[in-house]
C-alpha positions as CSV (number, residue, x, y, z in Angstrom):
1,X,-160.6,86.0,15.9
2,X,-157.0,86.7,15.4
3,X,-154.9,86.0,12.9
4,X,-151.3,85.8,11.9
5,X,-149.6,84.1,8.6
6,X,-152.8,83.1,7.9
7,X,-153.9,81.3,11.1
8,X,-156.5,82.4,13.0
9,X,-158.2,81.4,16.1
10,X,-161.8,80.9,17.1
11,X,-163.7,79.3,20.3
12,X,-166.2,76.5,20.0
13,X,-167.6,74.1,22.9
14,X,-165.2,72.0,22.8
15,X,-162.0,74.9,23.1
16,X,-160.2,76.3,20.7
17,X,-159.6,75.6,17.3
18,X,-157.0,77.0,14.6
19,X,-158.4,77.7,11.0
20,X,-155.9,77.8,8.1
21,X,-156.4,80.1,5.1
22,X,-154.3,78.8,2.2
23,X,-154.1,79.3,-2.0
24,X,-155.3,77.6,-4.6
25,X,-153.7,77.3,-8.2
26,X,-156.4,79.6,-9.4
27,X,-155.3,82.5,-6.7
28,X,-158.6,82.2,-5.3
29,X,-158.5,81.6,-1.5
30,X,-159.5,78.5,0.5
31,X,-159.9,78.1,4.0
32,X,-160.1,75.0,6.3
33,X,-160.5,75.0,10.2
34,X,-161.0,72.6,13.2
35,X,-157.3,71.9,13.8
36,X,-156.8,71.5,17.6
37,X,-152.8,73.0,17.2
38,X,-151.0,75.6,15.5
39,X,-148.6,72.8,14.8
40,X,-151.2,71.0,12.7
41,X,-152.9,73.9,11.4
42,X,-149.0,74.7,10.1
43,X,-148.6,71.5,8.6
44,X,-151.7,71.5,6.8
45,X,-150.9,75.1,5.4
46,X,-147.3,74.0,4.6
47,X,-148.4,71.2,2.6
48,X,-150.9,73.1,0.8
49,X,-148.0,75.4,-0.7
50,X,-146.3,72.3,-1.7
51,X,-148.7,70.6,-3.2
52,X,-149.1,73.6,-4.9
53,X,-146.0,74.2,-6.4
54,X,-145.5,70.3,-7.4
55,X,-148.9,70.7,-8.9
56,X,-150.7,68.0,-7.1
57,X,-153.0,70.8,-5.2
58,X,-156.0,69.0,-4.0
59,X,-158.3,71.6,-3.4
60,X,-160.0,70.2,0.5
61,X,-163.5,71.6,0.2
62,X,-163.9,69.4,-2.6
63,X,-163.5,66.4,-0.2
64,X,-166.6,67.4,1.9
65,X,-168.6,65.5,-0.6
66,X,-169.9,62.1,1.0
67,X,-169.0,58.7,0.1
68,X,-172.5,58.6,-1.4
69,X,-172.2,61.4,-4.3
70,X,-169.2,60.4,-5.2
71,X,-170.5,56.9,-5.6
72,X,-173.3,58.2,-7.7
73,X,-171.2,60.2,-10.0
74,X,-168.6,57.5,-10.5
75,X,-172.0,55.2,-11.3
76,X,-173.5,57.8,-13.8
77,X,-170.0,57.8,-15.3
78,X,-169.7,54.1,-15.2
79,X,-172.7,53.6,-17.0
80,X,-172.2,56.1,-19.5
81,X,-169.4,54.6,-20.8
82,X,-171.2,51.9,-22.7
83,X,-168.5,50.1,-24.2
84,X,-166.1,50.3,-21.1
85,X,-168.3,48.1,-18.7
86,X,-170.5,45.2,-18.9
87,X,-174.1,45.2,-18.2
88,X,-173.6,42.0,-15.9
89,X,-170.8,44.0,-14.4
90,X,-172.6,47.3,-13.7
91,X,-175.4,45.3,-12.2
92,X,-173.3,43.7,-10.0
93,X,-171.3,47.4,-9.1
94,X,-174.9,49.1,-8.6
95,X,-175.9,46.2,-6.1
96,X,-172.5,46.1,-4.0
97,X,-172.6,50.0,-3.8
98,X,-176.8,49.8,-2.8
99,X,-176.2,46.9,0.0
100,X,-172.7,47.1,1.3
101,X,-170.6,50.5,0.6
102,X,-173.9,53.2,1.1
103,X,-174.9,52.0,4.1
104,X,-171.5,51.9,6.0
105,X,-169.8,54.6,4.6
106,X,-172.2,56.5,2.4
107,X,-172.7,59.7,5.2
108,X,-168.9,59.7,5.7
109,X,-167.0,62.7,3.9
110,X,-164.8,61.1,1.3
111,X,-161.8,63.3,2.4
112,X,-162.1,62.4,5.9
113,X,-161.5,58.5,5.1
114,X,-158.3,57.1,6.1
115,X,-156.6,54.0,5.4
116,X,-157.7,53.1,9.2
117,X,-161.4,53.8,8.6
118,X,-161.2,51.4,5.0
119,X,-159.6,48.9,7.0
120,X,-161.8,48.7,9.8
121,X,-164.6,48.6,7.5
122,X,-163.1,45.6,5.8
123,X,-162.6,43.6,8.8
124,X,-166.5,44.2,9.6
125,X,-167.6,42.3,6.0
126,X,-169.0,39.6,5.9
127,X,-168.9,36.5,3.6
128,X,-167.2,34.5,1.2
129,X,-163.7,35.9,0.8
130,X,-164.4,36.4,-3.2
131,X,-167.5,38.8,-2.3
132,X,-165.4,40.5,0.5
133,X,-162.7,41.3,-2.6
134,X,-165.3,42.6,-5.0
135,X,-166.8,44.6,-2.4
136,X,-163.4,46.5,-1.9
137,X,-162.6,46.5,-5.3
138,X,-165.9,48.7,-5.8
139,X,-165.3,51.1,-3.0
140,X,-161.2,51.4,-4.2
141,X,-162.9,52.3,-7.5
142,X,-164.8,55.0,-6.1
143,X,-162.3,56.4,-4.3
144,X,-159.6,56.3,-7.3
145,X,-162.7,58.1,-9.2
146,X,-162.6,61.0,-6.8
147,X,-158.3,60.9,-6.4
148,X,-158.6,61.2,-10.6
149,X,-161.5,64.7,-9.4
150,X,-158.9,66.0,-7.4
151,X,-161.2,65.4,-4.0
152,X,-158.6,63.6,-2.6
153,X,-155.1,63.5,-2.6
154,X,-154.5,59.7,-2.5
155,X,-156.7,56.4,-2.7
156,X,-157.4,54.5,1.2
157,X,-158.5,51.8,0.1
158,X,-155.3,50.8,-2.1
159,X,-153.2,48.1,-0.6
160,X,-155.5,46.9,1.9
161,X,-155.3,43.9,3.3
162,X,-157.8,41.5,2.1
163,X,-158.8,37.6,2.8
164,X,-157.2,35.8,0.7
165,X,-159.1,33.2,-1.9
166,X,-158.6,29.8,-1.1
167,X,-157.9,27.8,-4.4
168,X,-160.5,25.4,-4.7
169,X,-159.4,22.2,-6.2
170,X,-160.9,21.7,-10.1
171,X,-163.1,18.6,-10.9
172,X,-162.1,17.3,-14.7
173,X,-164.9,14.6,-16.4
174,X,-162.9,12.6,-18.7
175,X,-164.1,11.4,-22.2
176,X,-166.0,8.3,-21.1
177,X,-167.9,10.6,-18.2
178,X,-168.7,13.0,-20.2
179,X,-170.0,10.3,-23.0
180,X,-172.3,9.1,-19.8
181,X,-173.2,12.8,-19.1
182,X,-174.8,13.4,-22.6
183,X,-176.8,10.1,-22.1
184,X,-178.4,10.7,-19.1
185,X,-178.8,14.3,-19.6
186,X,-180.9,12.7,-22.8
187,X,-183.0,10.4,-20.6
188,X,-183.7,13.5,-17.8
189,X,-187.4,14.9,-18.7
190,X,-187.4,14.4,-22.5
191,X,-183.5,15.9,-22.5
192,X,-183.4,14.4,-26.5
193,X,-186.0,16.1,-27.3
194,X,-185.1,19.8,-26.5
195,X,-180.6,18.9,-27.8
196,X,-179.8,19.6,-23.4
197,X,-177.5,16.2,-23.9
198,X,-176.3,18.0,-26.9
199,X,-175.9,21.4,-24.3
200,X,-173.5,19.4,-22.1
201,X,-171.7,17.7,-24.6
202,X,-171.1,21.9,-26.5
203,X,-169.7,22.8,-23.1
204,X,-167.8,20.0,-23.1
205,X,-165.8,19.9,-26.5
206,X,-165.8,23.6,-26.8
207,X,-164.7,25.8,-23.7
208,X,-167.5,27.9,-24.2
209,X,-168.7,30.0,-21.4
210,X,-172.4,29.9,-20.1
211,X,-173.4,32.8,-21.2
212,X,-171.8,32.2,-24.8
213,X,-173.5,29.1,-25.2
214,X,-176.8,30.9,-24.1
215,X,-176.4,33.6,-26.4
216,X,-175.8,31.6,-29.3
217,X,-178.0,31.4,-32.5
218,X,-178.0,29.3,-35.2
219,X,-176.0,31.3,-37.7
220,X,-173.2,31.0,-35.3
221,X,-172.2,27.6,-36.4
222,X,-170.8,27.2,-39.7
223,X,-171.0,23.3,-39.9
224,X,-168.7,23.4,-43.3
225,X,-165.6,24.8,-41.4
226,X,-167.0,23.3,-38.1
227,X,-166.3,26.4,-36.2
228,X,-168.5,28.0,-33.5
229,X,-168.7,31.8,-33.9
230,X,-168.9,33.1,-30.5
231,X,-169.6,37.0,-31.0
232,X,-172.4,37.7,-28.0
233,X,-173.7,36.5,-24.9
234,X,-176.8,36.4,-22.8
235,X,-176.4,37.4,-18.8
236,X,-179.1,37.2,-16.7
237,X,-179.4,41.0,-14.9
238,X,-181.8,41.9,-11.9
239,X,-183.7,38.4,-13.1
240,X,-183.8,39.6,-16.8
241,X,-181.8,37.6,-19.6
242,X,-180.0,40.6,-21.7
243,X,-177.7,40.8,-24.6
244,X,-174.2,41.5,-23.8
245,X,-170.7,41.5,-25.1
246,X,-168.1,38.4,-24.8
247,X,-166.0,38.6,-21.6
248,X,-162.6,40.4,-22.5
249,X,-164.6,42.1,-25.2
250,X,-163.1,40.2,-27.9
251,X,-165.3,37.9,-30.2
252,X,-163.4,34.8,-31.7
253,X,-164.2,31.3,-33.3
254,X,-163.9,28.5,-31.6
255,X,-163.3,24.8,-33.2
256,X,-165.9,22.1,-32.4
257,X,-165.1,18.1,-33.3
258,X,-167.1,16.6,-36.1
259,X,-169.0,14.1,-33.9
260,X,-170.1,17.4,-32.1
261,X,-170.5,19.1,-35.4
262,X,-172.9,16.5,-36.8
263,X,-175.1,16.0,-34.5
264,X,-175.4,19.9,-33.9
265,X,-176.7,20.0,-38.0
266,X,-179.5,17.3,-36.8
267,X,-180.1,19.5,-34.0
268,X,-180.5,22.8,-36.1
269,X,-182.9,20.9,-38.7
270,X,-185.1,20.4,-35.5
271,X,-184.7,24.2,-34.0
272,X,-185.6,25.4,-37.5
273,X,-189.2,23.6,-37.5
274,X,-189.0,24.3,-34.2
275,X,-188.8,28.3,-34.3
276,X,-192.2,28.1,-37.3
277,X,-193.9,26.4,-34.5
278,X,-192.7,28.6,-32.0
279,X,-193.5,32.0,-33.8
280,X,-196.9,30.9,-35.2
281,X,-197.6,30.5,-31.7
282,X,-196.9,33.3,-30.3
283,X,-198.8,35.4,-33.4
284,X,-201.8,33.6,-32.4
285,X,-201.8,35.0,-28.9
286,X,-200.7,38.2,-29.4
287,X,-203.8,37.9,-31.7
288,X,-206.0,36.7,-28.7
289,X,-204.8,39.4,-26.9
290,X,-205.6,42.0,-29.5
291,X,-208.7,40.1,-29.9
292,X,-210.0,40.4,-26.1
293,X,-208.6,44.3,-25.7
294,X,-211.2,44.7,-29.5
295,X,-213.8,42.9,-27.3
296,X,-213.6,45.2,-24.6
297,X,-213.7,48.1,-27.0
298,X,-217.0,46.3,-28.1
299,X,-218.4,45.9,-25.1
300,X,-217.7,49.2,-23.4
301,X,-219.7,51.0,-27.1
302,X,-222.2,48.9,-27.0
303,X,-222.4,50.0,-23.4
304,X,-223.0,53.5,-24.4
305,X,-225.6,52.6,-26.9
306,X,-227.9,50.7,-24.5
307,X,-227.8,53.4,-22.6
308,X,-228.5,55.9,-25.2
309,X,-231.1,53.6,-26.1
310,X,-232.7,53.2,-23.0
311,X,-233.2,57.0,-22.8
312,X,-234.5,57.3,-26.3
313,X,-237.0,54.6,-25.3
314,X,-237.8,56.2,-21.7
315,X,-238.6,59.6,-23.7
316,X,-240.7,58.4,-26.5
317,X,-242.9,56.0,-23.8
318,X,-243.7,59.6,-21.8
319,X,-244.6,61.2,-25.0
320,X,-246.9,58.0,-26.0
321,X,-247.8,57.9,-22.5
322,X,-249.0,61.6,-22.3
323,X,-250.8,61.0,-26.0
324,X,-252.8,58.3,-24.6
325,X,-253.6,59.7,-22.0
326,X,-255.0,62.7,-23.8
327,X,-256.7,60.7,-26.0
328,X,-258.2,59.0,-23.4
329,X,-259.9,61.8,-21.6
330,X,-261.0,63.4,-25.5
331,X,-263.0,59.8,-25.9
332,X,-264.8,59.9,-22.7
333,X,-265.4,63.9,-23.2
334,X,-267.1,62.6,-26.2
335,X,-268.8,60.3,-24.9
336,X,-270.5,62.9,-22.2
337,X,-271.7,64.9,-24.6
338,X,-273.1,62.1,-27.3
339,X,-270.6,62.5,-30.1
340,X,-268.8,59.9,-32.1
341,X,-266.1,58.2,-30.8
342,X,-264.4,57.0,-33.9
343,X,-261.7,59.8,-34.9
344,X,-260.5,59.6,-31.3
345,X,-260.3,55.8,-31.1
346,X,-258.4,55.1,-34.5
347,X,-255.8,57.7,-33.3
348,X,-255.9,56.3,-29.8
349,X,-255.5,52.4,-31.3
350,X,-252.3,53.5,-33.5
351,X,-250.7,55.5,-30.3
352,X,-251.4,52.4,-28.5
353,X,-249.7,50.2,-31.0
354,X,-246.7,52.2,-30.9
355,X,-246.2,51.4,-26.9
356,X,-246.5,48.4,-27.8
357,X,-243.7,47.9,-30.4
358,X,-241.4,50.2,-27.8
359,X,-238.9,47.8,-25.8
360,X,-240.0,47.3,-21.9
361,X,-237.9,49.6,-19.4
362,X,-236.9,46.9,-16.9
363,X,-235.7,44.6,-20.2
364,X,-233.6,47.1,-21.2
365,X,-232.2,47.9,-17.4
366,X,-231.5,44.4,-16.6
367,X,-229.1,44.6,-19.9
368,X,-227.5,47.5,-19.3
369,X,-226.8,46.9,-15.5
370,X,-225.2,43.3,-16.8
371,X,-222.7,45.4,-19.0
372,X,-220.1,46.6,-16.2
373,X,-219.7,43.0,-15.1
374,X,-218.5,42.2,-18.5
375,X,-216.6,45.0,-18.8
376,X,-215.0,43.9,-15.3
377,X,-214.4,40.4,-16.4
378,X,-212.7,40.9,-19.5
379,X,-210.6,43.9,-17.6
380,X,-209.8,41.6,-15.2
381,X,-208.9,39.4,-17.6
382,X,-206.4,41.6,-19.5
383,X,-205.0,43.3,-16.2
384,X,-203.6,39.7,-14.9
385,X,-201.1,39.5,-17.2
386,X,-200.1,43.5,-18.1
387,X,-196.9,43.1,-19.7
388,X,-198.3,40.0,-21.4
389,X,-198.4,41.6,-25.2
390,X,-194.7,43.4,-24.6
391,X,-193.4,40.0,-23.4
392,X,-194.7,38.1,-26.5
393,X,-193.4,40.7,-28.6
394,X,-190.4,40.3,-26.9
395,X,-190.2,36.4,-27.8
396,X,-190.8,37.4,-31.0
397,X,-188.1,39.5,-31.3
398,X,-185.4,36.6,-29.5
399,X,-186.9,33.9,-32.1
400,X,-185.7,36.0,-34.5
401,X,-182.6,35.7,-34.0
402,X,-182.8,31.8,-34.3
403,X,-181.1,31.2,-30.5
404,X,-179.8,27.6,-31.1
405,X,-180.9,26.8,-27.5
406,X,-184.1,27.6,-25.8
407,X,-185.5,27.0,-22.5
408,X,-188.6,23.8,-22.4
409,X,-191.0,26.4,-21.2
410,X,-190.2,30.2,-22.1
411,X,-189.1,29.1,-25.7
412,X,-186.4,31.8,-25.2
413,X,-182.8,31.8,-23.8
414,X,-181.9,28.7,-22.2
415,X,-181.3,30.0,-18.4
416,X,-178.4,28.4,-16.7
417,X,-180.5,27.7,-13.1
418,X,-183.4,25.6,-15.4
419,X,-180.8,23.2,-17.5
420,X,-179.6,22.7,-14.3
421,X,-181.8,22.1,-11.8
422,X,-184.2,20.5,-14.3
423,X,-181.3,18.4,-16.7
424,X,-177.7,18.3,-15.2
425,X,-178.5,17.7,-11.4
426,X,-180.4,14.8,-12.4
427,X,-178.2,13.7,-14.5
428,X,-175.4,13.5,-13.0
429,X,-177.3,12.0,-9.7
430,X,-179.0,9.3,-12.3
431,X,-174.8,8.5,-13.3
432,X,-174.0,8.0,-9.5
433,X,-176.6,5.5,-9.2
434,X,-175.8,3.7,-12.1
435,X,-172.1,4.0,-11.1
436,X,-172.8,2.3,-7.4
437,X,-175.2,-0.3,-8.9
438,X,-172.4,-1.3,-10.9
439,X,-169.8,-1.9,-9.0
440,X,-172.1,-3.8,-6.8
441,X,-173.1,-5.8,-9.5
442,X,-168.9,-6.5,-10.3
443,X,-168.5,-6.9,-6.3
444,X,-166.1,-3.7,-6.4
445,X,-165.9,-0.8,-4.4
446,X,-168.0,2.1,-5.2
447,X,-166.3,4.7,-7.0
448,X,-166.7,8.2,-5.1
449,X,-169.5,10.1,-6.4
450,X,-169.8,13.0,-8.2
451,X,-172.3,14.5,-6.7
452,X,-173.2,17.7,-8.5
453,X,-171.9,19.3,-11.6
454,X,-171.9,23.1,-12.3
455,X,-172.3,23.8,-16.5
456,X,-168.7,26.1,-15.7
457,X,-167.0,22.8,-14.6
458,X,-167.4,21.1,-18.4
459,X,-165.5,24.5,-19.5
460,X,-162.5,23.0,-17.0
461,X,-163.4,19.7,-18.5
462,X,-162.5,21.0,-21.8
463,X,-159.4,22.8,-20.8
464,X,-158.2,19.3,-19.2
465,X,-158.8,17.2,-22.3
466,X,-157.4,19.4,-24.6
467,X,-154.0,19.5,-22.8
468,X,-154.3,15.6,-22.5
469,X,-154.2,15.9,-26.0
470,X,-150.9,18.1,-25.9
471,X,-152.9,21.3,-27.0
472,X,-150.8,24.2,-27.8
473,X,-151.2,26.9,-24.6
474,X,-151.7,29.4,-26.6
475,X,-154.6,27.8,-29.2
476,X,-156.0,26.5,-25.7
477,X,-156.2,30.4,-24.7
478,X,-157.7,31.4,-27.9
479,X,-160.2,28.8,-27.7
480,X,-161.2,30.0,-23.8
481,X,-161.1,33.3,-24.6
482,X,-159.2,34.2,-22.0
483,X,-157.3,38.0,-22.6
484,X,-153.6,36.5,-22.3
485,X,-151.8,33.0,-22.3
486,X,-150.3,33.3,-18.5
487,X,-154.5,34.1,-17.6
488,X,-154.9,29.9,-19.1
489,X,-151.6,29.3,-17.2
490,X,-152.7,30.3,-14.1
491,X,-155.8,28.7,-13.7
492,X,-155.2,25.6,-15.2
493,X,-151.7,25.7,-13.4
494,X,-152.7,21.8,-12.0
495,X,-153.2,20.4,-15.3
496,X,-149.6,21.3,-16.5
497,X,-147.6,19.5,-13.3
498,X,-146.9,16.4,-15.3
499,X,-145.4,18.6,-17.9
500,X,-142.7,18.8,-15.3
501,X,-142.4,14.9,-15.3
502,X,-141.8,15.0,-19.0
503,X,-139.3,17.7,-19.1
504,X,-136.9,15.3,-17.1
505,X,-137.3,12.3,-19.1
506,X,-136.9,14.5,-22.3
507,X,-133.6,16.0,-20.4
508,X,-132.6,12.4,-19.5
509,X,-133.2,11.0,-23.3
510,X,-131.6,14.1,-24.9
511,X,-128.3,13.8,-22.3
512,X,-128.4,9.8,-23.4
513,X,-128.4,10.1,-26.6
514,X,-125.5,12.4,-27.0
515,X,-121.9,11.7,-26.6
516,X,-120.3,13.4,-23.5
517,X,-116.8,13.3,-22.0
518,X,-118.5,13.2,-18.5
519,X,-119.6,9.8,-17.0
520,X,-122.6,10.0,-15.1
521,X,-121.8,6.6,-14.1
522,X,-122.1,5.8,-10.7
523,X,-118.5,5.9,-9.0
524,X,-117.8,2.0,-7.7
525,X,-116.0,3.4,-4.3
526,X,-116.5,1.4,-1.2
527,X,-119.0,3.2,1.7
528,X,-117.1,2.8,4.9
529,X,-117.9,3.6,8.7
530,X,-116.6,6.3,10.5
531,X,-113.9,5.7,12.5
532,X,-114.6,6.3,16.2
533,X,-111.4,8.2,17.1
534,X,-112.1,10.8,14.4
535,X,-111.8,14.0,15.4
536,X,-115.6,14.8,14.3
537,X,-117.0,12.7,17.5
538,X,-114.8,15.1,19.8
539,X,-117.1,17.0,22.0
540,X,-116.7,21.0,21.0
């Protein structure tokens, strides 16, 4: 293998190849090879000096990593950094990485990717055109991860084209709807009983999130100021509810009305007698639990002394046994040879009333052989539930942070998928009956249904009313929580347009009201025909 200004030349199957020996900022030496000209191998080794000397040097045998290990290290990282990422988030990260990004590009060295490669691969995904995004906003994270590690010079995957979202129209309850929601919700399986009207209703007249509703506990609401603290929230990750922090990582207080407000202090007398009930309950069976796993204990020593016993008793019968027995053959000994009888036989009588006061052998097998199926039962018994005592503890621990809303049967955080497949569905399928019945009853068309109603869609409800009521923007994006005023803007764009409508009537009352040399007066000049011989009909 030759070389010359640091190019050399070696044979493989496939013919020869050129391999480029180059500097690194350290003055170590690198080398990289499999170029199929001098050309490119010159390139390469040209751009390597002036990467160098701009101080952008991207050292290539970094970039023989895989998509894989880098994906790892930029997840270790990402999870590291507790207060930088969500747990929902993460979850969601880890899960897009596992299922979509590993097993299409995970064996791929991340310096061989191109721009091409990402784009194929995002013309191969599949699904909703929201998913498709996220997925590529995970693998251009991974990738900007490894430009910031210097193992490659630039990111593939940034302006790639993606599918774009189609803006689905927003569905706004108004006040009387919403007044109908919180009755039927109350009428759906006992909905009164356990405040769910009062959950719709919350989601309604506050903005709040999901999760933020979920995650909030009765100390939140400070019925004096009638303000809703909204400091934590409760996501639901890999089918476990957890505590996280508010979206945009800012806490803030949001107003609630006083209707709301007073029928939220009813509801918190209730959860209070409620959570006594609750946490006595759950004592009591972390008691019966404590109180089978003692049994067991019980069992399984008394186990261990019947069988101790049974030995003891096993020995002393072979002694009494061989003592008789003795006995025995001294009386008839004595008898043979005329002598008295009666030393042997009081000795013989009390050896003989000592077998007798001894427990029978078979007695005392048949109990100890019905000891392991006791043992088995109440093993059984424990190991169908394993996690049982940790998940009561667990409760324990949730109830003590008086949650303000629980689920009917958990008694913990109310889950999004149970108020509403159990409470809203119903609901709002109970409204569109009454709705058609109606106007049946009127003679009037039907009204188009609602159909179904995501808890996320009162949040838009909100958002709507508010600005019905001339809400200030930015107390409208304080009360969302959303990061900036333009965020509220832009996706509640549609409830603004009729802001356009009043601009021109407040333009067309302000220039009416003022005194103005111009007259915007119609001019009262007479609209003729045009002539036939004017010159605009000539032909050009």
């Amino acid at each position: 293998m030759k070389a010359k200004n640091g190019i050399s030349t070696y044979s493989t199957a496939k013919g020869t190849r050129y391999k480029v020996r180059y500097r690194k900022p350290d003055r170590t030496a690198g080398a990289k090879g499999g170029f199929t000209t001098r050309a490119a191998a010159r390139a390469f080794q040209l751009s390597m000096e002036v990467r160098r000397s701009q101080g952008s040097f991207v050292d290539p045998s970094l970039g023989r990593a895989t998509v894989a290990e880098v994906a790892e290290e930029w997840l270790a990282a990402r999870s590291a950094d507790t207060k930088g990422t969500k747990k929902s988030t993460l979850s969601r990260v880890r899960s897009i990485v596992r299922i979509r990004v590993i097993p299409d590009l995970g064996e791929r060295r991340i310096g061989d990717l191109t721009k091409g490669d990402v784009g194929e691969w995002v013309r191969t995904l599949e699904g909703e055109p929201e998913t498709i995004r996220k997925t590529v906003s995970v693998l251009r994270g991974i990738l900007s991860y490894a430009v910031d590690h210097n193992r490659i010079h630039s990111n593939p995957a940034s302006k790639i084209a993606q599918p774009k979202l189609a803006k689905k129209p927003k569905r706004y309850l108004d006040h009387a709807q919403v007044g109908d929601l919180y009755e039927a919700v109350n009428e759906t399986n006992h909905g009164e009983e356990h405040g769910y009207g009062l959950v719709a209703l919350t989601l309604a007249y506050t903005g709040l999130r999901w999760s933020e509703l979920a995650g909030l506990r009765i100390n939140d609401v400070d019925l004096r100021k009638r303000r809703i603290s909204v400091a934590h929230t409760i996501v639901q990750v890999d089918g476990k509810q957890i505590e996280d922090v508010p979206k945009s990582y800012a806490a803030r207080s949001v107003p609630i009305p006083s209707f709301v407000a007073e029928l939220l202090s009813k509801h918190i007398e209730r959860r209070r007698a409620e959570l006594d009930v609750d946490a006595a309950t759950l004592r009591a069976q972390l008691k019966l639990l404590a109180d089978k796993n003692a049994e067991l204990d019980r069992v399984r020593m008394r186990e261990g002394e019947l069988i101790a016993r049974l030995d003891e008793v096993r020995a002393e019968r072979t002694l009494l046994d061989a003592r008789i027995q003795g006995l025995q053959e001294d009386r008839e000994a004595r008898i043979a040879a005329g002598m008295p009888t009666e030393p042997v036989d009081e000795r013989l009588a009390v050896a003989e009333r000592a077998l007798s006061r001894l427990p029978q052998i078979a007695g005392l097998e048949l109990r100890v052989s019905k000891v392991p199926e006791r043992i088995a039962r109440l093993e059984s018994q424990i190991a169908k539930r394993p996690r049982q005592s940790e998940l009561l503890r667990e409760h324990l621990r949730v109830l003590e942070q008086e949650p303000l809303f629980v689920g009917v049967r958990t008694r913990s955080w109310l889950r999004n998928a149970s108020f509403r497949k159990g409470w809203l569905s119903p609901a709002v399928k109970l409204m569109d009956e009454r709705a058609l019945q109606a106007a049946f009853d009127a003679d009037l068309p039907p009204a188009k249904p609602l159909g179904d109603i995501e808890p996320h869609e009162l949040r838009h409800t909100y958002a709507s009313l508010a600005v019905s009521e001339n809400a200030n923007v930015k107390a409208l994006q304080r009360a969302l929580g959303h990061e900036k005023a333009s965020v509220t803007l832009d996706v509640y764009a549609d409830l603004f347009e009729d802001d356009l409508d009043d601009v021109a009537e407040r333009l067309d009352w302000k220039v009416r009201s003022l005194t103005t040399s111009a007259n915007f007066a119609p001019a009262n000049s007479r609209v003729e025909p045009i002539a036939f011989d004017d010159p605009m009909w000539d032909d050009k």
